[in-house]
Residue, then its C-alpha position, 0 to 999 in steps of 0.5 A: x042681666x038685670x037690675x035687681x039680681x045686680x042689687x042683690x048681690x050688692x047687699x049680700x056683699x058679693x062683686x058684681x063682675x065686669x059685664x055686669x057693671x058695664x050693664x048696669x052703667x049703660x042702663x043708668x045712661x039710658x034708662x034701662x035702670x029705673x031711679x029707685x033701682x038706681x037708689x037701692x044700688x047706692x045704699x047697698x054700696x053705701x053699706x057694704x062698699x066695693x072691692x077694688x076690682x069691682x070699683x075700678x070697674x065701676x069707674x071705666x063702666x061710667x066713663x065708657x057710658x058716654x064720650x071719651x076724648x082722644x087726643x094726639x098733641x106733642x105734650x102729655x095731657x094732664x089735669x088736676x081735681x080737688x075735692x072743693x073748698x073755699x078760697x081755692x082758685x087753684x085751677x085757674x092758676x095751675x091751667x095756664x102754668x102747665x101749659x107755659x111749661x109745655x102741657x095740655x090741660x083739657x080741664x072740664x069743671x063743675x060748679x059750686x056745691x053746697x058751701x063751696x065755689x065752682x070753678x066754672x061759676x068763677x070763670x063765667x065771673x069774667x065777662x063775655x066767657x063762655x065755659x060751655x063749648x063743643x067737643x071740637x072747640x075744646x080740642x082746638x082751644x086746648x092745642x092752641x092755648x094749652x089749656x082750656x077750662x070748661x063745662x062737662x058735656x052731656x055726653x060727658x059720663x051720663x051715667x054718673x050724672x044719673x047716678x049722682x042725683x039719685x045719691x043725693x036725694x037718697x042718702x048716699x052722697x058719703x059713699x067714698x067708693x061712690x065718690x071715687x067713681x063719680x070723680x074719676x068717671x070724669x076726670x077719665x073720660x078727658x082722656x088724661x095721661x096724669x092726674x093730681x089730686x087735692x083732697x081738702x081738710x077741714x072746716x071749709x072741706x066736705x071732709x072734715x078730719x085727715x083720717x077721712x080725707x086720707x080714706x078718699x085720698x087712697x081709694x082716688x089713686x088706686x082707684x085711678x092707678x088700676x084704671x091705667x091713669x098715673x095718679x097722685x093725690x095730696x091732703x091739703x088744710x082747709x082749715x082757713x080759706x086757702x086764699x084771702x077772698x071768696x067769691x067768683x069775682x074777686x076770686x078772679x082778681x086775686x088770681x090776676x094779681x097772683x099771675x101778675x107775678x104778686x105772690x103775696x096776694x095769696x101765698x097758701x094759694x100760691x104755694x099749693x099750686x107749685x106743689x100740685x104742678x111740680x108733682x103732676x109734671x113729676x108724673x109725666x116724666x120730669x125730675x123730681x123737684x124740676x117741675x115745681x121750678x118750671x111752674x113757679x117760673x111760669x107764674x112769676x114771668x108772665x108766661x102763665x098770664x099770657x096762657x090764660x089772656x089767650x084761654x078768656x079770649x079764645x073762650x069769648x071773653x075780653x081780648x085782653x084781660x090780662x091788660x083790663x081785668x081791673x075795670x072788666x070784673x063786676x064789682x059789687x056796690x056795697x061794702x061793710x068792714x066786719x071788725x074783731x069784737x076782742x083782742x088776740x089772735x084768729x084762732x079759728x076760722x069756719x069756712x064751711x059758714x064762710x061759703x054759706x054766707x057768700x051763697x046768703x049774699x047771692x055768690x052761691x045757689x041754694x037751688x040749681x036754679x039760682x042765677x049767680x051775682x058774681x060781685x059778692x063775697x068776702x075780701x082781704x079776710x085776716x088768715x088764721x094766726x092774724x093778731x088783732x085789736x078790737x075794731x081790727x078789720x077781720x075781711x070786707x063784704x062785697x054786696x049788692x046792697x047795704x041791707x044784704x051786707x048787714x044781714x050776714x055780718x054776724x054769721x061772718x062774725x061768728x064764724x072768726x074764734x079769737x083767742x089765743x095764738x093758734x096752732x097752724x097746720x102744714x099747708x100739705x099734710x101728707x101726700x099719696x102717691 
C-alpha cells in the first residue's frame, strides 16, 4: 500500500478499505505518511467526503494508532464531549455528578480553540492542579474518585493529533467527516461504554446555523454507533454564553457556586448539564428520566461537590477546595463595568467576540505558546431578554490592569444588540439519538 494510490482513490470519490485506512493511520503516527500527502488526503476528504463505512474506519484506524484504555470497574465508564463554546463549564460540573451516581468518567480534555475555553486551560485556573498524568494515575484517580479530568497523552490517537495540524493549515479544518474522526478518535480511545454529545449552535459555537450543527451531530452518533459505542448527541443554543461568566477562573467559581447547591448561579448551565447526564445514564442502562433526577440530586446535595474536592485534591490541587475555593482562585486586579449605551432589551449577544475579547485580555491564546493568565474574563454578563436602562451594567471585565480592561471595553460593547424584546431559542433544540 501507499500513500499516493490511497489519495487517489480519495479524489476519485471511490472508499478506501479497511486495511488500507489502517495503513494510512499508522503511516500518519509514524511518519510513514509525509504532511503534504497527509494535506492532499484532507482536502480530497473535504471535497468528496467519505461513506460511513469508510468513515467509522477511519475513526477505529485512528484510535488504534496508539493507547486505548481498558478498564475493569464495578460501574459503566461513560464520557461526555461538546463541540466548544463560550460560558460552558459543563464538564466540570457533569464529571463529579456521574460519579456520585455510580459511574466512572475518565474524561481526557483539550484546550481553548480559537474563540472558545479549554476545559483543561479551566482547571489548571485552580492552584497546584495538574491535568497532565500518567496512564496509571488516571485509572487510579478515576476508580477511586469516580472521575478524573485530563490531558490526552501522546500516545492518545497520534495519528489525529498529526492529522489535525495538517488540517488547519491546510484549509481543511470544515471537514465534518474530518471532525467525526478526529472527535471520536479520542474520545474511543478512553475506552467508553457511552457517550453523550453537545453539538453547540450559534454565535458563540464553530457551528454557526442548526442545520450545520444538525449535519455534525448525525455523522458524530452513527459514526460512534458503528464504531460499537452507544452514542446520543443534543444540539444545544449558543446564541448567548451558556453561563454568565467567561474565563477560567471565574469559570471555576461559578461552577463552585453551582455544586454548592446555587442553581440560580447559572441556570442554562445548570440545566444543560441535567439533561446530558440524564441521557447519558439512560444510555448505560437507567430508566428514562431516572437519571436526570439522580444528577440533579447529586449537585444539589453535595455529594457532586465532595467528587470533585477529591478529583483537585488527588490531582494536585488544594486539599479542600471545596471549603476554600473562594480565596484559592487568582483573581484578576482591575475591574471595569461596561454599561448599555440605550434602553431596551439584550437582544443579541456575539459570543464569538466575547471569547476573542477574553483571549485580548490574556484568558486565551493567540499562539500555542501563550501563557494563560486565568484571573481575566468577563462576569455577571446581563443573559439575552435582560431589559435594561442607559448605564445598566451589561457584565464586568476582569483584567490585569486598567489599561488592558479599556482596550477591549467597545469590542464588549459592541458585541450586546439592544432592542426590542428578543426571541429566546430552546436551550436544547433537538436531540439525536
Amino acid at each position: 500500500m501507499d500513500a499516493r494510490s490511497i489519495n487517489a482513490k480519495v479524489r476519485e470519490g471511490v472508499s478506501p478499505t479497511e486495511q488500507e485506512l489502517r495503513w494510512y493511520a499508522r503511516g500518519l503516527a509514524n511518519g510513514d505518511v509525509t504532511d503534504a500527502q497527509a494535506a492532499a488526503f484532507a482536502m480530497a476528504v473535504l471535497l468528496n467526503g467519505l461513506t460511513e463505512p469508510s468513515k467509522v474506519a477511519l475513526t477505529l484506524a485512528m484510535r488504534d494508532s496508539g493507547q486505548v484504555l481498558e478498564w475493569d470497574l464495578p460501574g459503566p465508564v461513560l464520557d461526555k464531549h461538546s463541540t466548544g463554546g463560550v460560558g460552558d463549564t459543563v464538564s466540570l460540573l457533569l464529571a463529579p455528578a456521574l460519579a456520585a451516581c455510580g459511574v466512572y468518567v475518565p474524561m481526557i480534555s483539550g484546550r481553548g480553540l480559537g474563540h472558545t475555553g479549554g476545559t483543561l486551560d479551566k482547571m489548571e485556573a485552580i492552584p497546584g492542579l495538574n491535568a497532565k498524568i500518567s496512564e496509571s494515575e488516571l485509572k487510579r484517580i478515576t476508580r477511586e474518585v469516580g472521575c478524573a479530568i485530563v490531558g490526552a497523552t501522546g500516545e492518545i490517537a497520534p495519528a489525529d493529533k498529526r492529522l489535525y495540524a495538517i488540517r488547519d493549515v491546510s484549509a481543511c479544518v470544515e471537514s465534518i467527516d474530518l471532525i467525526t474522526a478526529s472527535i471520536l478518535s479520542k474520545k474511543l480511545a478512553a475506552g467508553l461504554e457511552g457517550l453523550v454529545l453537545d453539538v453547540k449552535c450559534g454565535s458563540g459555537a464553530f457551528m454557526k446555523t442548526q442545520d450545520e450543527a444538525e449535519a455534525l451531530a448525525q455523522s458524530l452518533v452513527s459514526t460512534a454507533k458503528g464504531a460499537g459505542c452507544k452514542t446520543a448527541a443534543f444540539v444545544t443554543d449558543m446564541t448567548e454564553p451558556l453561563a454568565p461568566t467567561l474565563g477560567n477562573a471565574l469559570e471555576v467559581a461559578t461552577v463552585m457556586r453551582l455544586l454548592e447547591g446555587d442553581r440560580l448561579a447559572a441556570p442554562r448551565l445548570f440545566d444543560l448539564t441535567v439533561a446530558l447526564g440524564g441521557r447519558l445514564l439512560a444510555l448505560a442502562g437507567w430508566a428514562e428520566g431516572e437519571g436526570e433526577e439522580m444528577v440533579n440530586e447529586a449537585i444539589l446535595s453535595g455529594e457532586a461537590m465532595a467528587h470533585f474536592a477529591k478529583m483537585v485534591a488527588e490531582m494536585g490541587g488544594p486539599k479542600h477546595f471545596d471549603m476554600s475555593w473562594r480565596t484559592d482562585l487568582p483573581k484578576a486586579p482591575a475591574t471595569l463595568v461596561i454599561e448599555a449605551k440605550g434602553a431596551g432589551y439584550v437582544r443579541e449577544i456575539d459570543g464569538e467576540a466575547l471569547g476573542l475579547a477574553v483571549i485580548a485580555l490574556g484568558g486565551g491564546r493567540r499562539k500555542e505558546t501563550d501563557e494563560i493568565d486565568p484571573r481575566t474574563g468577563l462576569d455577571r454578563v446581563a443573559p439575552k431578554g435582560t431589559p435594561v436602562q442607559k448605564g445598566d451594567p451589561l457584565c464586568i471585565v476582569h483584567a490585569a490592569d486598567d489599561t488592558t480592561a479599556q482596550a477591549v471595553a467597545e469590542m464588549i460593547e459592541a458585541a450586546f444588540t439592544i432592542g426590542d424584546v428578543p426571541e429566546i431559542t430552546p436551550l436544547v433544540m433537538k436531540r439525536i439519538d
